[in-house]
N, C-alpha and C positions, 0 to 999 in steps of 0.2 A: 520572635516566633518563627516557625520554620515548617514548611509540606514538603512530603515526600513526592513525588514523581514517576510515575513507572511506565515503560517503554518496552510496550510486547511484540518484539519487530518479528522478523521470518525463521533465524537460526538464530538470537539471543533473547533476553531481556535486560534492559539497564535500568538501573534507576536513581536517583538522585536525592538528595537532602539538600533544600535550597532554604535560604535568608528570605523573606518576605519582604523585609527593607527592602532590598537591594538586587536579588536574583543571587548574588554571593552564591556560587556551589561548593557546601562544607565537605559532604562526601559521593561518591560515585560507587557504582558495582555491577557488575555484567557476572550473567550465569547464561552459558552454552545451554540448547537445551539437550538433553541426553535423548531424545529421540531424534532429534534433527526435523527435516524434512522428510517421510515418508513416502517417495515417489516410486520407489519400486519393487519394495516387501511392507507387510506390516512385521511387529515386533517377532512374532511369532515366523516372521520368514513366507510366509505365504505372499503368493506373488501379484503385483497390482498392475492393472493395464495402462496402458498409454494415457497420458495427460493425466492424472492422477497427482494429486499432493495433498496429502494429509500431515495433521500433526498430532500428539499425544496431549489431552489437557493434564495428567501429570504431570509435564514439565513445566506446566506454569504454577501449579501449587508450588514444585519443587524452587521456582523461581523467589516466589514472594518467601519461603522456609530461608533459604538464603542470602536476598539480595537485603530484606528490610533489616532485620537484624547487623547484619555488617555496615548498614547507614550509621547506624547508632552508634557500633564500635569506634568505627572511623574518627564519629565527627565529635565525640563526645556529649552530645546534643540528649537531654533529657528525654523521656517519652513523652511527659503533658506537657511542653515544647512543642509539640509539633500539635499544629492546628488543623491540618488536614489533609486528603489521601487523593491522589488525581490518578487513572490510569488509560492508559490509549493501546490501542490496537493496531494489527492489520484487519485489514476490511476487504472483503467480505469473507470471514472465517468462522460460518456457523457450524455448532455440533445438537445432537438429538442429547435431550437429557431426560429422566424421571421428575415428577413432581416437586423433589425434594433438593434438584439438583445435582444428582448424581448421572454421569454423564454414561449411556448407555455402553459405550465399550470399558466401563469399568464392570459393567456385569459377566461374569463367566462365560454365560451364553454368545455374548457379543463380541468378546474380547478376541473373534477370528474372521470377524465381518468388517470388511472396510467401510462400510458405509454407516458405524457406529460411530465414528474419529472427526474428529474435527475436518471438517472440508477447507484448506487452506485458502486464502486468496486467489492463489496462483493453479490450481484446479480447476481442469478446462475441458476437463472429461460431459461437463453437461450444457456441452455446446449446441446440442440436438435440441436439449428443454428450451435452452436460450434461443432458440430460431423457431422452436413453437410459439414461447411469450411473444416474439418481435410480429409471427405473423398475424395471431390471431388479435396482437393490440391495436395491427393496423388495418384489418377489417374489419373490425369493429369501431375505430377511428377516436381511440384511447385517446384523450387530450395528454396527458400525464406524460404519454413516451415521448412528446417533444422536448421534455425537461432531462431526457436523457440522450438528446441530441438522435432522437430518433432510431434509437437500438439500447435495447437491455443487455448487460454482459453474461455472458458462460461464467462470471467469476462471481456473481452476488447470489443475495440470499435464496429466492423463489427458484431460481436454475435450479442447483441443488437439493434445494426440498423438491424439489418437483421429480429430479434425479431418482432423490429416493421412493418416491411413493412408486415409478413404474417400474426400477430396476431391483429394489429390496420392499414390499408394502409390508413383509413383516418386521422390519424397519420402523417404517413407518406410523403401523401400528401400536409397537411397541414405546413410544417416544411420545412423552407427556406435553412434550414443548420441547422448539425447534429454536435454538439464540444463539446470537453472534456471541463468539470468545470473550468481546468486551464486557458486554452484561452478565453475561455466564458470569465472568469474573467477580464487577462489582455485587451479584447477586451472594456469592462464597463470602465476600467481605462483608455485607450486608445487610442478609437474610430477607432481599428484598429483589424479588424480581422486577424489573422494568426495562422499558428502550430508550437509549440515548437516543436524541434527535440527529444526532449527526448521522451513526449508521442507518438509523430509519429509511431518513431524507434519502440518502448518495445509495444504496442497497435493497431496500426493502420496499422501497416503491410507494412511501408514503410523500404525498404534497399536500399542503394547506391540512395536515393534520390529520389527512384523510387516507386508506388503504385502497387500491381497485375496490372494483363493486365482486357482491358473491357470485353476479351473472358471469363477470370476466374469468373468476376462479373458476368457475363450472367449464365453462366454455374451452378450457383448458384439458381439464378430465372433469368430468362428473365426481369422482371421487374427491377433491380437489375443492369442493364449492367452498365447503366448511372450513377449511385451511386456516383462514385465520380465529376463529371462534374455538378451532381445537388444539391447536399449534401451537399461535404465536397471540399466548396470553403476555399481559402485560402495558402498563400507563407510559404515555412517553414523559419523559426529561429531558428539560433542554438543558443545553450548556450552560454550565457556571453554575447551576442549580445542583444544591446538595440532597445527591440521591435517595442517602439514610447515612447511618451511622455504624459504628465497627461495633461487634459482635463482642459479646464478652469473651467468647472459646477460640477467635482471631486474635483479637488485640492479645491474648495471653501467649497464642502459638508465634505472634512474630516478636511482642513484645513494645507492646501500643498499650496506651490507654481506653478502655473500651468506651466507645461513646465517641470518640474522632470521626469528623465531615466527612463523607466521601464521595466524590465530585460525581455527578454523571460521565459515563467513559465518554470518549472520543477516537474517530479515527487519528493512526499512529501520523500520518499526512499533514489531517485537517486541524493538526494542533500546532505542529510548528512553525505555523505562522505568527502567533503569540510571544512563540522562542525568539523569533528571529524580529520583532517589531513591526510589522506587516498587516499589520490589522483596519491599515488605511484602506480607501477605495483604489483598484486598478493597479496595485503592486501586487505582482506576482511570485510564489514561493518554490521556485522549484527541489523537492525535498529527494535527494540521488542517491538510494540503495540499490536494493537488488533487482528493483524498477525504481520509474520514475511518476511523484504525480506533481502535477502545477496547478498549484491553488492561487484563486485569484478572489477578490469580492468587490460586490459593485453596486450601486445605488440601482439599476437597471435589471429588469429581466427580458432577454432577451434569446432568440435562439441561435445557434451556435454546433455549427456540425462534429457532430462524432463527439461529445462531449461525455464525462461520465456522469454528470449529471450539475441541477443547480440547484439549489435550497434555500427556504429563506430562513436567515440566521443559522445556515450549517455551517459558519466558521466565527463568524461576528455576529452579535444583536443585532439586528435591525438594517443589513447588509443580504443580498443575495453573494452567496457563497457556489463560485463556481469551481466543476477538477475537471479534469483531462489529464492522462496518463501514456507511461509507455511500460508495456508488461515487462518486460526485459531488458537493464541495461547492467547492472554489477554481475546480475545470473548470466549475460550473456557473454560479459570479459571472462566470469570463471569458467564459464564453457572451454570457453578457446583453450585457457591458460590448463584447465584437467585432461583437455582430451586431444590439442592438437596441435604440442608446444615439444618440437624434436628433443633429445636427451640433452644436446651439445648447451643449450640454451639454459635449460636447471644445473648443468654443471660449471658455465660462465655465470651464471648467478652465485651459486653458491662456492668461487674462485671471492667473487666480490662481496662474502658477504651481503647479501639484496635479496628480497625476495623478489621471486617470478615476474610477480606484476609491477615492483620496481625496477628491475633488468629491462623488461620489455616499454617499457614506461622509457627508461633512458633509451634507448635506441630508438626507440618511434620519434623523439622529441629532436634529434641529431637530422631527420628528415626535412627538406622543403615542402610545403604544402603541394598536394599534386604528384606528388614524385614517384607516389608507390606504382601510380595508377590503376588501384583500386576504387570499386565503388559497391558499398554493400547497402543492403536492408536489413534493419537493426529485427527483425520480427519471428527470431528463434524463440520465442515466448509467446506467439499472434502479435497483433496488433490491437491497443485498448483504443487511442484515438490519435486520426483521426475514424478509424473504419469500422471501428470496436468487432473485430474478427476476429477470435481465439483459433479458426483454421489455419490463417495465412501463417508462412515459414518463414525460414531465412533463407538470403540470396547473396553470395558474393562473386563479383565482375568485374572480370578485369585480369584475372591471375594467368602467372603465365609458369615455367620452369627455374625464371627465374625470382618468384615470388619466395619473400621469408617471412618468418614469424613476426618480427616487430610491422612489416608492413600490414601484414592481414590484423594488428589488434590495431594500429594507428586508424586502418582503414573500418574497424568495427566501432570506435569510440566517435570517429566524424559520423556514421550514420546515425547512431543515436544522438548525436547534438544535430544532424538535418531533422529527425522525428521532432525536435523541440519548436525548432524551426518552424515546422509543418505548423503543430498546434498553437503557438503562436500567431503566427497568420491567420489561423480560423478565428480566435480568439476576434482577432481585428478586423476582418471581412465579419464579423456577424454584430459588431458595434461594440465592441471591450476593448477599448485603449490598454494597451499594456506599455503603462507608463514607468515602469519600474522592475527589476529583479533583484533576488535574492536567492543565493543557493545555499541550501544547508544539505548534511545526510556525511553518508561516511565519502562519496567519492570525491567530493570536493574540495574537502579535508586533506584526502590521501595523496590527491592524482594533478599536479602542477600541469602538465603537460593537456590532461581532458577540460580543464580549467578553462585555459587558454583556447584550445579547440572552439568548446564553448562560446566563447565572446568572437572569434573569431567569425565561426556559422553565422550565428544572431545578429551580428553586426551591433552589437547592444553591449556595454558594462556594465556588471551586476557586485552587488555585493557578496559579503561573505557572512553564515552564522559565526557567532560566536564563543559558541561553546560545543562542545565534544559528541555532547546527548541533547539535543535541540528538541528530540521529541519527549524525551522525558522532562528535560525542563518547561515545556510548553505544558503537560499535565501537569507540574506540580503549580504553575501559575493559574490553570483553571481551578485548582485544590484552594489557593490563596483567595478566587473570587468566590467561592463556595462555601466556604467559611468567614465571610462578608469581611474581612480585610482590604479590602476595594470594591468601589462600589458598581465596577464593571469590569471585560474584560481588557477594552484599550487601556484604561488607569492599570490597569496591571502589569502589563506588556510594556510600557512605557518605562517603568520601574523595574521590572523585573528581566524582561527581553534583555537581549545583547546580540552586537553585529561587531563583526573585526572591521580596523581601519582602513585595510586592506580593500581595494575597488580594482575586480580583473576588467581590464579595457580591449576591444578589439585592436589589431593591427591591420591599417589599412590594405597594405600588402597583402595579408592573408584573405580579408574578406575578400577581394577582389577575385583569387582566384579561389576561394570557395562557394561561391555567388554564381559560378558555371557547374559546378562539381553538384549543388544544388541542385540548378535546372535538372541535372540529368538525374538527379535521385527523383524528383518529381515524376520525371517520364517513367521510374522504372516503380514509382509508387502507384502511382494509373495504370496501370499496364495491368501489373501484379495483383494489383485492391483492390480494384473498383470495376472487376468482372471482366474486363478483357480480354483476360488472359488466368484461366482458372485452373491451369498444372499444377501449383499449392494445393488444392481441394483435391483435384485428380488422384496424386499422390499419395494424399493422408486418407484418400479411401481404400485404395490399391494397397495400400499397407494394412489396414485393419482388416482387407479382405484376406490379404493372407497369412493372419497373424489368427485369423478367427472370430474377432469382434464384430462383424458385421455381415 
């Protein structure tokens, strides 16, 4: 018997056909999506303001049109073979839909309004709502926003609904129900609207099963009160728990048997901990794409600064499931490498055969730690935790005339392993031993040299995933508990997970002197974050001032 797996990350989808036995992966398949990331037109060319990311739900039908099918080719694998359908998300990726599921910018009318599209993750444009939630939950002395380490982000769900009712209400109006990507999704496979418990918990602001009160809604905007009674219909689901089932006009368009399990979604993150065997208390999953989140769980609830939030059973049953994140760490090497990477350096790359980021990759690696004398701030995307700031920027120090490209990405890759750092230590200053790591996602896979970085910072050895799509394997093993093949999620993960042999260790050497290099990223994180120094803010208004936005 075998489930499929699917993995709706930032710029692809992948997805998987795994063994049940065993985890065994028969086939794989990645589909780009053909709108990409939306951050600076929509389709139509029309221009988007500053922090802005959208994405097209199109590409994700066009995903499941492509990817599920060529499972089947690949692996040979029968359709009533497969026992059932797991799929995960990026989080918080909600879009406006009709009743019926159709997603408001597939209507004509809408199809030139940004605020129809999917509000991506990484959309940080409703920074303003996210600072009204923060104040008005703390004069009113919201219990709930402690579970989110005492700040709601620019990046989840209520921001952006809240975005849209003041910036577009015909918007607003128009839009039957407001749902994360995820459910959206399973709803298409389904015919059944509902909330996963995962994005609920970590986005939506629900704890102990419960939403804010309609007082907090109102107190918000008046218009607002209703929000959730008009909006966000729908029964939660928790994990492992079989949603509904595939659709007879699904199963035929991918080529399924109709009537197939289909798991409650899950954040793309808070699954691969399953992947990678992690489902213990106080190992920690650090999962490295185009950010970074570190999933941890623990018998304890506790508070815990700048957190993204904690949930009970949002990763394991019966487990408080903690994240903490960093918005920007692969978006931020691509940065450098699209926009600030001399000509001489793509044509020694391609002398050798190597891409950019391996070229640069070997030369930063030929470096002594310390040498570049660089010191930056990984926060070209804000900062999620410890400060959860979507204003704060990036800062690099240190450069001089004689500064080059492999030193500025050597010195870009140590600050994002100091941000890990950081959160780590809060982790442990608020009572969460972090007894353990594990790194999965594509950079850890790819980047020896940030590997090593890694263990060096931390002063910690961690393991490594074991497979290529950890987040899609991790849904198709929630797909395997949902279709009661195990009778929980560790029996699954146990069975099905996989970790390489492989164990990156620090070198004494290095920590030693990245252990000062530290100190000083601390000084320039206080400085910078925590209001002492608020030229970051200064700037990004100076700019919208003269750009027009404000």
């Amino acid at each position: 018997m075998y489930t499929i797996g699917l993995d709706f990350g930032t710029l692809s989808a992948r997805a998987v056909l795994v063994d049940v036995r065993d985890g065994r992966e028969l086939a794989s398949a990645v589909f780009d999506y053909p709108h990409g990331v939306m951050d600076s037109a929509l389709p139509s060319g029309k221009a988007l303001p500053p922090d802005w990311a959208l994405q097209h739900p199109q590409d994700y039908l066009d995903a499941l049109d492509r990817c599920v099918p060529a499972l089947l080719r690949e692996s040979g694998v029968a359709a009533d073979q497969v026992i059932g359908i797991g799929v995960d998300f990026t989080a918080s990726s909600p879009l406006p839909a009709k009743s019926d599921g159709t997603p408001l910018c597939f209507l004509p009318e809408f199809a030139d309004e940004p605020h129809a599209y999917v509000k991506l993750w990484k959309h940080h444009a409703s920074q303003p709502q996210a600072d009204l939630i923060n104040a008005v939950a703390s004069q009113r002395g919201e219990s709930w926003l402690r579970r989110y380490g005492g700040k709601y982000s620019a990046e989840w769900f209520f921001s952006k609904l809240l975005q849209i009712l003041q910036e577009a209400p015909e918007v607003y109006e128009a839009m039957d129900t407001f749902v994360e990507a995820a459910d959206w999704l399973t709803w298409q496979l389904t015919g059944v609207l509902a909330r996963n418990t995962c994005t609920a918990g970590y986005k939506m602001l629900v704890q102990d099963g419960q939403y804010p009160s309609r007082d907090f809604f109102a107190a918000l905007q008046p218009d607002f009160a209703d929000v959730i009674a008009t909006k966000v219909q729908g029964a939660f689901v928790p994990l492992g728990a079989m949603l509904g089932r595939l659709t007879a006009p699904m199963a035929q368009r991918l080529g399924l048997v109709a009537g197939t399990p289909v798991a409650a979604a899950i954040i793309d993150a808070h699954v691969t901990a399953a992947a990678v065997q992690a489902t213990q208390p106080n190992v920690m999953t650090m999962i490295m794409g185009t950010s970074t989140c570190h999933m941890i769980s623990s018998e304890q609830l506790v508070e815990i600064e700048g957190i993204a939030g904690v949930v009970y059973g949002g990763i394991v049953d019966g487990l408080y499931g903690y994240e903490a994140g960093q918005a920007g760490v692969g978006d931020l090497f691509a940065w450098f490498v699209d926009h600030a990477v001399p000509p001489e350096y793509h044509e020694a790359a391609r002398r050798r055969a190597m891409s950019l980021h391996a070229y640069l990759e070997a030369e930063a690696a030929r470096q002594k730690v310390g040498e570049h004398g660089l010191l930056a701030l990984d926060w070209w995307n804000g900062n999620r935790s410890t400060l959860m700031d979507a204003d704060l920027s990036g800062l690099l120090l240190g450069a001089t005339l004689g500064t080059r490209a492999p030193d500025i990405y050597r010195a870009l890759i140590e600050a994002t392993a100091f941000g890990t750092r950081m959160i780590i230590e809060a982790f442990e200053a608020g009572g969460i031993a972090v007894q353990a790591l594990v790194a999965a996602g594509g950079l850890p896979e790819k980047n020896a040299l940030l590997r090593q970085i890694y263990a060096d910072v931390t002063g910690r050895a961690f393991a490594l995933s074991g497979s290529k799509h950890d987040s899609a394997l991790g849904s198709a093993i929630y797909a395997a508990v949902a279709a009661g093949a195990y009778p929980n999620l560790t029996a699954a993960a146990e069975r099905m997970g996989k970790r390489k042999a492989e164990v990156v260790s620090p070198i004494a050497e290095h920590q030693r002197i990245y252990d000062q290099l530290y100190q000083e990223y601390k000084t320039l994180y206080d400085t910078f974050g925590r209001g002492a120094n608020a030229v970051m803010k200064r700037l990004k208004r100076l700019r919208n001032q003269v750009r027009g936005l404000s």
